[in-house]
C-alpha positions, 0 to 999 in steps of 0.5 A: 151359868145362870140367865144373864139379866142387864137390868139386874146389873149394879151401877157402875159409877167410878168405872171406865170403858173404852168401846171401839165401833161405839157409833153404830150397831152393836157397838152403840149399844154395848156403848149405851147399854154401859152409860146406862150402867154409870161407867164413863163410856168412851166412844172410839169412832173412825167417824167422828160426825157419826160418833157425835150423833150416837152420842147424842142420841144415847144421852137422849136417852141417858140424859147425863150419861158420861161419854167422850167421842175419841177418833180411832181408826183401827186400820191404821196403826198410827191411829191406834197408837195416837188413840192410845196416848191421848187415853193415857194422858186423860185417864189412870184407869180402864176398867172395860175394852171391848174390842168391837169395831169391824168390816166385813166381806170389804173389797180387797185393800191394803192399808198404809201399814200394807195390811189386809183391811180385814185383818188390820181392822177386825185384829191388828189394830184391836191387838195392838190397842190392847197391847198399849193399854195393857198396863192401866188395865192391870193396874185396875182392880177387876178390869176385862178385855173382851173381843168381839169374834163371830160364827165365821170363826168356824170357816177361818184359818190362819193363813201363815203363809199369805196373811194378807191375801195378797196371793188371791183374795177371797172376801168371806176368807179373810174376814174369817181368818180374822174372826179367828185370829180375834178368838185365838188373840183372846184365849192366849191373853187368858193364858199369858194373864194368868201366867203373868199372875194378873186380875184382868181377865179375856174374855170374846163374845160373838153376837150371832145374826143381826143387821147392822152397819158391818153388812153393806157389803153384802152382795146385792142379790143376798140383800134381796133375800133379806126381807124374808130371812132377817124375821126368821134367822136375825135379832135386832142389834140391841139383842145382839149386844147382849152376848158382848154385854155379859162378857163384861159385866156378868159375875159368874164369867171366867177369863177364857170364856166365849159367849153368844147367843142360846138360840138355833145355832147361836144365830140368835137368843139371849147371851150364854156361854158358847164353845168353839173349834179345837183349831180357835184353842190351838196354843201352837197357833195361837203362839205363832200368830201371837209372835207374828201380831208383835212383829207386824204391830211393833208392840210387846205385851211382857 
């Protein structure tokens, strides 16, 4: 695959992208990078102050840029569901959903849907957002889901048994599991797209190491350690986006594809294609969860 390049990338004026998490980190830049790029940006926030003051900051930049501020609370499935209805109401197209939003190493919460907060945020809600937006995105010539996944993925597991922790919780646990539950999501719909005869294409990316809002839970004394690790191991959020943004706009790019950075252990370093555990490209496990995520999501892909 040849050296991704966002400056060499078109415009894509007329095209339509959903960005879940778009008022920080990687989020608002994947959501300024594409307003650069002419596509119509919505920004799905749980914070709708927050999500208006990103907005505002990136038409500083893009002075014109096409953005709506949407309010999207992904642990909460009836946010989901709203989020989705008023989409469809407004639009008939949707060329770019990227799965970004997420929490990491949360205290142990259950959401109203008496879901695990990891699980729910990171997968559940992106699952089922994916799932109510299925149809425009077949109807729209060359669209693409992409989900954000992570190098945690690594030390996940899908625990069948317990999914909600509730039988002992262990923060770095559960955001693994459903870091891993985002990159088996997006093989499996790869596998039932093509199935299905269908254009649209799944794709995950994972952005390696970067300080962003999703680290405020980090333990006080690893925030000690910061100031030195963050130089050496870490890239800015800009840099981070960069495996998200070729997921989604690069040419060459398959469904089923994983991306992240090229450098030292994918921690950092411009965008390529990465691999992943055999356990992530489990079609039985996949499966299962598949047929776990409709029943707890109340949603039917096909």
């Amino acid at each position: 695959m040849s050296s991704f390049d966002i400056a060499q990338i078109p415009s894509q004026k007329s095209r339509i992208a959903v960005v879940t998490g778009a008022n920080a980190g990687l989020g608002y830049e994947t959501a300024l990078a594409l307003a650069q790029k002419d596509l119509t940006v919505l920004m799905a926030c749980r914070d709708l102050e927050k999500g208006a003051r990103a907005r505002d900051q990136i038409l500083q930049q893009v002075p014109g840029a096409e953005l709506e501020v949407m309010h999207l609370d992904l642990s909460s499935m009836s946010s989901v569901r709203a989020f989705s209805g008023s989409f469809l109401k407004k639009y008939d197209r949707l060329d770019l959903l990227i799965n970004n939003a997420g929490v990491m190493l949360a205290p142990f919460t259950l959401t109203e849907d008496g879901f695990e907060l990891h699980l729910a945020t990171n997968y559940l809600g992106h699952f089922l957002l994916t799932g109510l937006l299925l149809e425009v995105l077949l109807t729209t010539p060359g669209s693409r889901v992409v989900s954000l996944s992570s190098m945690a993925h690594k030390f996940g597991k899908i625990k069948f048994g317990d999914l909600h922790s509730q039988r002992g919780y262990a923060p770095f646990g559960a955001y693994c599991q459903s870091k891993l539950a985002c990159l088996l999501f997006s093989y499996e719909l790869q596998r039932r797209l093509e199935l299905a005869g269908a254009t649209t294409l799944s794709t995950a990316a994972h952005p390696g190491l970067s300080m962003t809002d999703v680290v405020r839970h980090y333990p006080k004394w690893m925030m000690k350690f910061a100031p030195l690790v963050v130089p050496i191991f870490t890239h800015s959020p800009k840099e981070a986006a960069e495996p998200t943004l070729l997921a989604a706009l690069g040419g060459e790019v398959r469904g089923g594809e994983y991306f992240g950075p090229a450098g030292w252990m994918e921690m950092k370093g411009r965008g390529t294609k990465v691999d992943s555990t055999s356990l992530s490209k489990d079609p039985e496990v996949a499966r299962r969860l598949w047929a776990v995520s409709e029943e707890l999501t109340g949603v039917r892909y096909w």
